[in-house]
C-alpha positions, -999 to 999 in steps of 0.1 A, spaced: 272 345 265 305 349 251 332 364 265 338 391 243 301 407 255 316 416 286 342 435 265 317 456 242 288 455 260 291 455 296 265 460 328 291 474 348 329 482 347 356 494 365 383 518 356 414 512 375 432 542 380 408 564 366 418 604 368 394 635 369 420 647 338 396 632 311 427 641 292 449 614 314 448 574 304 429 570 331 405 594 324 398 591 289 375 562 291 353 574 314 349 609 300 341 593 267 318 567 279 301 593 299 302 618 274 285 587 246 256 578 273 270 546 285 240 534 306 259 509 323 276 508 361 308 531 364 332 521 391 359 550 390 385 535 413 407 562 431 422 558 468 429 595 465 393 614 458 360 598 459 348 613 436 360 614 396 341 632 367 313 635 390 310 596 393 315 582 428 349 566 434 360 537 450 395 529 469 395 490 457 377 471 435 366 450 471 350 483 483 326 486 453 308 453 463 299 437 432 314 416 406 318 437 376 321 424 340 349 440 324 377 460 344 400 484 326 440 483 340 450 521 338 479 520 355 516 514 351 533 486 339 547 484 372 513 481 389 496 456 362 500 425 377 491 433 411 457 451 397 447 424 373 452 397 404 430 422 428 404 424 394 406 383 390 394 380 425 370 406 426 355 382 396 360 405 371 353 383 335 373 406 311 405 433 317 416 459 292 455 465 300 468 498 276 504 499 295 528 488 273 567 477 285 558 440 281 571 419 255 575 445 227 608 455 254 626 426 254 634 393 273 626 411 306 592 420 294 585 389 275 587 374 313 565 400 330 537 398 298 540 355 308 529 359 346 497 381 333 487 352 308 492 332 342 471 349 361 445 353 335 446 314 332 449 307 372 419 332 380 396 327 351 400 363 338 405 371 299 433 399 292 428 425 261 464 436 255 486 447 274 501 471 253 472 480 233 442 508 228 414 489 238 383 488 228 345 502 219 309 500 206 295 520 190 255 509 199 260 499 235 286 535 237 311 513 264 346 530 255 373 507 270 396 533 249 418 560 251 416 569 212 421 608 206 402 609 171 369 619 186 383 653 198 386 658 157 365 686 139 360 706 176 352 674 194 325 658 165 349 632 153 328 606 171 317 575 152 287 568 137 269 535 139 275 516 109 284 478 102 322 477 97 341 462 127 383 470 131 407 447 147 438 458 148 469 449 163 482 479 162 463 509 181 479 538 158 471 517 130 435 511 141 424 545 150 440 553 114 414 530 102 387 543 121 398 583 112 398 570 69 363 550 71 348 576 95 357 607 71 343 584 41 308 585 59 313 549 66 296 542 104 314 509 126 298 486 148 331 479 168 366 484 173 392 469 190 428 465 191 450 435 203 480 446 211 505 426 223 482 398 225 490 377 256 455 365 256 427 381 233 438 377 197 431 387 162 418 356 155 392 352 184 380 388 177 372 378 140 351 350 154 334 367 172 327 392 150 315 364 123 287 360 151 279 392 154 247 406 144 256 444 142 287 441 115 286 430 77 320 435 71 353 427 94 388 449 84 414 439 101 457 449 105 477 416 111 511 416 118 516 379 129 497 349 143 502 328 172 487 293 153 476 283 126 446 267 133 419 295 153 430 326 127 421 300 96 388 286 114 379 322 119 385 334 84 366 303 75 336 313 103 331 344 86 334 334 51 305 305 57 283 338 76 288 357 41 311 385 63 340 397 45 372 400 56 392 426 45 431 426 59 464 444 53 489 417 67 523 430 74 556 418 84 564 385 78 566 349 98 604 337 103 603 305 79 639 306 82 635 304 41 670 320 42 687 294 61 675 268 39 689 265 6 662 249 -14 642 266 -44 611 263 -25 628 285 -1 640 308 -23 603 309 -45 581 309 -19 595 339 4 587 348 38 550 357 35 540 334 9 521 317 37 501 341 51 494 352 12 482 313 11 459 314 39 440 342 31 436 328 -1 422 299 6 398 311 32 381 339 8 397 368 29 409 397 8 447 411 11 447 446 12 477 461 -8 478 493 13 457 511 36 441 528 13 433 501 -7 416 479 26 395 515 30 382 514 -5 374 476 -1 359 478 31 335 507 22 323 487 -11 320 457 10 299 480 35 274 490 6 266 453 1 267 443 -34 287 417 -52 293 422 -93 270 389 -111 296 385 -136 328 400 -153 307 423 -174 317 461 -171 299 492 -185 319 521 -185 302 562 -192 329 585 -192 324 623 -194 362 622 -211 371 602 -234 409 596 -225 390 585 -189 374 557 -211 405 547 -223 418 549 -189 390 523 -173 389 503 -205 424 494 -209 421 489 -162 390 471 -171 409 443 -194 439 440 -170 414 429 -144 398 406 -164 361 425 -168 347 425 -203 331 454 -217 301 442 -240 290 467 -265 258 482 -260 232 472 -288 228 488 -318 192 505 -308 212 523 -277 235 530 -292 212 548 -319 190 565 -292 222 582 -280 231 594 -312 194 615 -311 207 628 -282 242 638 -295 248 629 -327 286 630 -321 291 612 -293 308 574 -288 279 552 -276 292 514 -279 311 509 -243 331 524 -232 302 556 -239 313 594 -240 284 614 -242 303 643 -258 313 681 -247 274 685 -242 272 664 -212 299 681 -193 277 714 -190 247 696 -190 233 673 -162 206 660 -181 221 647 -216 245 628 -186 218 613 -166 203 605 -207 228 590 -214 230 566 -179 196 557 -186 200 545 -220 225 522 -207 205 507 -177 180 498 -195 199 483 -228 211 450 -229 236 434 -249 235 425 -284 228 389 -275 200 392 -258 216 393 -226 204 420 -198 225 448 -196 259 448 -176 251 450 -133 282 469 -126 289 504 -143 321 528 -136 308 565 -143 336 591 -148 325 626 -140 358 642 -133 360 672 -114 322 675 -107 324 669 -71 335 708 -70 307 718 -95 271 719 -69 255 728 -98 260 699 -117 267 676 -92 231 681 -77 205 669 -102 232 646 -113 226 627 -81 191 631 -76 186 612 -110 218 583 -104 197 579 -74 166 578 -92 180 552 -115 196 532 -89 161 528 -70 145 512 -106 171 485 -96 188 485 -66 214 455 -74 231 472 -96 266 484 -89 276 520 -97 310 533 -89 315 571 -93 350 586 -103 352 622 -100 368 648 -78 354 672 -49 354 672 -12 350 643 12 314 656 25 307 650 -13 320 617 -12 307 606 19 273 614 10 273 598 -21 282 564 -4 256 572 20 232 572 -11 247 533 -21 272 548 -47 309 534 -45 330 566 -49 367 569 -63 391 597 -71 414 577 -94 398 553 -124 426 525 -113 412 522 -75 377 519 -92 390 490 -110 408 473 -87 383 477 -60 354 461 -81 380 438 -91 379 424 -56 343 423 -50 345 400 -76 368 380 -58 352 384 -22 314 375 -36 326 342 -52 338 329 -16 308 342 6 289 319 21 303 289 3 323 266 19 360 256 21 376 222 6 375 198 36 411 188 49 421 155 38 429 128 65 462 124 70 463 84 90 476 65 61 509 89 55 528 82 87 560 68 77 581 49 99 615 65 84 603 101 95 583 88 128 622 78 145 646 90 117 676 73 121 709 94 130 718 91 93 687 105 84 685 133 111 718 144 97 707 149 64 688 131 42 704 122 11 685 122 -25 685 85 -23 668 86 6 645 116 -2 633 97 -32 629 66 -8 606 87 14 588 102 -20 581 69 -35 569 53 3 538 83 2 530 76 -31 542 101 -53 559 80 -88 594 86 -84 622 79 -116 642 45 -111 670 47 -100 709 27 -87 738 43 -64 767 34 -76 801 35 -61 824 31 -90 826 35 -130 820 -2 -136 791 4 -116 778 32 -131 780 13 -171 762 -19 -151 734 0 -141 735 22 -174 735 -7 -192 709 -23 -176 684 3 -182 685 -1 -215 686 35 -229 705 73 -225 708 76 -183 711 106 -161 742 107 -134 745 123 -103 766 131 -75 747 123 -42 754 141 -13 733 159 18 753 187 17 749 190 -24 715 211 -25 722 222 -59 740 196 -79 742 217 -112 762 247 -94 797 228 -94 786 205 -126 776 178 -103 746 166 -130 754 149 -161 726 143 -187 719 123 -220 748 101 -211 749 71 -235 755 36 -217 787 32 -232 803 67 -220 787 58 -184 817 44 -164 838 80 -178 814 104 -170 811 88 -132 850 94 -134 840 133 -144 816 138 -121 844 128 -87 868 152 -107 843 181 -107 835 175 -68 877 174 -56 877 205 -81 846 222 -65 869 222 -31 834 207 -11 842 194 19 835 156 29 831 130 1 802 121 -19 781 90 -10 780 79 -42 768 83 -79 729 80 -84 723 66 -124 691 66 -136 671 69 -167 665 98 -187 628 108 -188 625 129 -223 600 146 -241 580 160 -210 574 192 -195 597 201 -164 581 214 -130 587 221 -94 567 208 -64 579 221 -32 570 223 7 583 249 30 576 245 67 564 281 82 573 279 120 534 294 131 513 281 100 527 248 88 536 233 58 536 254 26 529 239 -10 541 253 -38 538 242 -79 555 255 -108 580 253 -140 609 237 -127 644 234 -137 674 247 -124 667 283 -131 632 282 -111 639 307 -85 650 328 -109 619 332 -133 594 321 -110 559 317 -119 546 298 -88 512 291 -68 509 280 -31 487 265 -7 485 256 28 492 217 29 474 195 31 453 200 -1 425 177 -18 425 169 -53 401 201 -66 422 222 -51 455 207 -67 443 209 -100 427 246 -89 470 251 -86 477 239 -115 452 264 -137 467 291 -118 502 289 -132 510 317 -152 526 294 -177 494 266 -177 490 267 -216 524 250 -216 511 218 -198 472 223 -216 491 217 -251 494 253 -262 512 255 -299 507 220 -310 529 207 -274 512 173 -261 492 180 -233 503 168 -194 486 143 -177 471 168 -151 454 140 -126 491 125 -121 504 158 -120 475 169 -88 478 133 -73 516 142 -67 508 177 -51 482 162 -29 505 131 -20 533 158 -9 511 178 6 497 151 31 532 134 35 541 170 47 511 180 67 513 145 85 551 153 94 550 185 98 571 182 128 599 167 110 605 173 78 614 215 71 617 218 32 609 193 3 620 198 -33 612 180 -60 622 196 -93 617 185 -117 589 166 -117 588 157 -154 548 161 -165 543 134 -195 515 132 -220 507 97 -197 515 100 -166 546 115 -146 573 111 -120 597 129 -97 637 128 -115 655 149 -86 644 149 -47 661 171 -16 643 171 14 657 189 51 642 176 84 636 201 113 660 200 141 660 179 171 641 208 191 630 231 170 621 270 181 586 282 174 592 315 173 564 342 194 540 360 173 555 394 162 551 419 187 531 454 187 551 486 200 
């Protein structure tokens, strides 16, 4: 049995400091689990009375006798570790702590929140919170909660058993949840909030949801995680058990991206991470509230769109224009219907538009039946190629939600239609009151006031039913990339490495890497350009230089001959740039022409590791970006799955006559970096390579900076809940 049983479904509980005010913290719980038909054990425990909402109270938890499984701490903060300890030995398996004053206060708190995780560890006792709303289910009716939303509508706001679970760390934000899907008609299976998370965590309540029988569909508010590794293996859990997640992640983790001055840095952000998690483990990222509402409840109903094919009725037709012009940005394609619907409409209303989007005329909007005509016509047509007609349809109706009239046989015959097949997808647009829309979703309908939410939600059922129940790219192994430089980095490299020996370090892990000489004086610098044989590139090299070009510290195209005087320039520009220090040197090396310049990039987040990035490169890349990330390491698919994302990818696929990059050298660098980064993850903190020059044969890195982590660096704490 897991753990989490004894939180949502336990045989017994007691409520410590439980009140005969049902209004009262301590009360709440057990007037609500009472009031639900609990038909577990109630221990009400109260030195003062013995008896609490009619339930027989107890002085101590030693007095009721029993081990119970899940103890709820209603008391204050003052009080909480003394109660959990006196819970712990009464072998209680799980304790729900609402007080807050922990670490959400400060240093001092931070230190009181650290002896309960000890004594949850030392006594064998899991900790929900503190600092948090608790939790409930909905079938077993156990409310570990204090949530006031069930006194809504003259005490009928009550939830109704459904198969959307809420984790929230935020108990405001949760019951939000739970008040927007409740008054959509949209029943739960469990909710439970997180808090301040000393123990429980997002991440071990998505897992075990993954498992659960009783929900479908997981939403979830996530301000910050404590590690990497359990919040991506339970994404990944619930993804393989066909469960989407739906999440609003806010806040950000502190990558320190603006203490580092790299263009990775700069590109990638402080959330990029998260953004690449999510991503890669099929979870959907909520824009808004609203927006993880809509998806949840279209998640709830079940069905996934087949393809990008759209069919759009619209009883307007500036609402037609409105989805088809959404439909496009969204990449859905509107077939038209065939020519034989499309006449059979025309019986109906000669006037009307019937190739897709379809406007049925003036006649439909006083007429149910020429509308339901018209939406049969177009279920059972299929497209002029002989394909079957489009699964997914967006109906705009407008304001008939206020119109009973209308809106009646209307949805007596959608739902007629919908039975002749029930995989298709039908989202409704139209306006009216919520006990309109609600039932409509109880019917299987998705149901949207505004044309753009319609899109955008189907938009992500697309997105969500291509990563159900498949699995995840394996991680690459990470043994052959130890390198000896980074394992015991010399004091010269701890104190910055230079781009000498960042392309040392880039070469050693495989990635090709431009020749190059470091040269200390002019007759140097014409040797070396000389001996390359062709037009060279120079370069001041220094650790504290991130961005060479910003005091003209690059020189480019030089011809071999003009070598020795443009090193002579390039010392002039650095005494006339005021940096301190001196340079180590001048890095000459040959010009690589006639390819296409990108970015490849790591960023080391402090809770999720080492971030990859890809992109156009140059040294205005932060300030047009077009990137992609991932979480590193990555395997080859996935690389070249990067690659195809960039905005800009007809550049390097030969667009307008341009050569086309070699793509495999281009992917075997990304997955090179991202395993030399994974596998020193604790040392190195930022990686740029820009450019990396893409070539019609093959490729290799012209410019390297890299930034190692301090000597002790600070993993910062998981963002904390007020």
């Amino acid at each position: 049995m897991h753990v989490l049983d004894k939180l949502f479904r336990p045989a017994s509980v007691a409520i410590i400091g439980a009140s005969s005010d049902p209004e009262k913290l301590g009360g709440r719980p057990l007037a609500m689990s009472l009031q639900a038909g609990f038909p577990g054990r109630i221990y009400p425990i109260n030195s003062r009375v013995p008896v609490v909402q009619g339930v027989q109270a107890y002085a101590s938890l030693v007095d009721v006798g029993e081990r119970v499984d899940c103890a709820i701490l209603a008391v204050p903060a003052t009080s909480i570790a003394q109660e959990l300890e006196a819970a712990a030995r009464a072998g209680a398996d799980v304790a729900v702590i609402f007080a807050s004053s922990f670490a959400e206060t400060g240093a001092a708190g931070r230190q009181q929140q650290q002896r309960l995780a000890d004594i949850g560890r030392e006594h064998g006792i899991r900790i929900l919170g503190p600092n948090c709303m608790g939790a409930f289910d909905v079938r077993s009716r156990f409310y570990a909660s204090f949530l006031q939303a069930f006194d809504h509508y003259d005490g009928k706001g009550w939830p109704e058993p459904g198969a959307v679970a809420i984790v929230s760390q935020s108990g405001a934000i949760g019951a939000h949840l739970f008040v927007m899907l409740r008054d959509r008609g949209i029943g739960l299976s469990r909710f439970v909030t997180t808090g301040n998370q000393c123990d429980i965590d997002v991440a071990e309540c998505i897992a075990y949801l993954a498992e659960d029988e009783d929900t479908r569909v997981i939403v979830v508010y996530l301000e910050g995680a404590r590690q990497r590794e359990p919040l991506e293996q339970a994404l990944l859990l619930a993804r393989a058990r066909g469960k989407p997640v739906v999440m609003l992640k806010v806040g950000s983790s502190a990558t320190g991206a603006g203490a580092i001055a790299s263009h990775t840095a700069s590109l990638a952000g402080s959330d990029a991470a998260y953004e690449a998690l999510l991503s890669q483990c099929g979870a959907y990222r909520a824009a808004s509230l609203a927006d993880l509402v809509d998806v949840a409840a279209a998640c709830h109903v079940g069905r996934y769109p087949a393809d990008h094919r759209v069919g759009v009725i619209s009883l307007s037709g500036g609402g037609g224009v409105v989805l088809a012009d959404a439909c496009e940005r969204a990449g859905f394609v509107l077939p038209p219907l065939p020519e034989s619907a499309q006449q059979r409409m025309r019986e109906v209303v000669p006037f009307c538009a019937p190739r897709n989007p379809v406007d049925p005329g003036a006649p439909a909007m006083t007429d149910p039946a020429v509308t339901l005509k018209f939406l049969q016509i177009a279920f059972e047509s299929g497209a002029p190629s002989g394909a079957a007609a489009p699964s997914t349809w967006l109906v705009f109706l407008t304001h008939l939600g206020h119109v009973p009239r209308m809106l009646e046989p209307l949805r007596e015959g959608l739902i007629a239609l919908r039975r002749r097949d029930p995989t298709r997808i039908v989202a409704l647009i139209l306006l009216g009151p919520e006990s309109v829309g609600a039932q409509l979703r109880r019917d299987g309908f998705l149901v949207f006031g505004d044309p753009l939410d319609a899109v955008r939600t189907l938009a992500a059922l697309c997105r969500i039913g291509a990563m159900l129940g498949t699995p995840a790219p394996e991680r690459p192994r990470l043994a052959l990339l130890r390198l000896p430089g980074l394992e015991k980095p010399s004091a010269e490299l701890r104190a910055g490495p230079s781009e000498l020996q960042a392309r040392t370090l880039l070469r050693q892990a495989g990635l090709p890497v431009a020749p190059e000489r470091l040269v200390l004086s002019a007759a140097q610098a014409a040797d070396a350009a000389h001996g390359f044989g062709g037009r060279v590139a120079l370069k001041l090299v220094a650790p504290q230089l991130a961005h060479k070009s910003d005091i003209g510290g690059v020189m480019l195209g030089v011809e071999p001959d003009a070598a020795a005087a443009a090193h002579n320039e390039l010392l002039r520009r650095w005494q006339a740039s005021g940096t301190p220090g001196a340079p180590e040197g001048v890095l000459v090396s040959p010009m690589i022409e006639h390819g296409i310049e990108t970015i490849l990039g790591v960023q080391v987040d402090p809770v999720l590791g080492p971030l990859l990035m890809f992109g156009l490169g140059g040294i205005d890349a932060e300030l047009r970006p077009d990137v992609v990330f991932r979480l590193a390491p990555v395997e080859r698919r996935e690389a070249l799955a990067m690659i195809r994302e960039l905005r800009s990818y007809p550049l390097l696929d030969g667009a307008r006559g341009r050569p086309r990059a070699d793509l495999d050298t281009l992917a075997d660098a990304l997955v090179r970096l991202s395993e030399l980064a994974a596998a020193h993850a604790d040392r190195i903190a930022a990686i740029d390579v820009n450019p990396f020059i893409a070539l019609p044969q093959g490729g290799c890195a012209v410019d390297a900076w890299m930034v190692l982590q301090p000597e002790e660096p600070v993993t910062p704490l998981a963002k904390e809940t007020p």
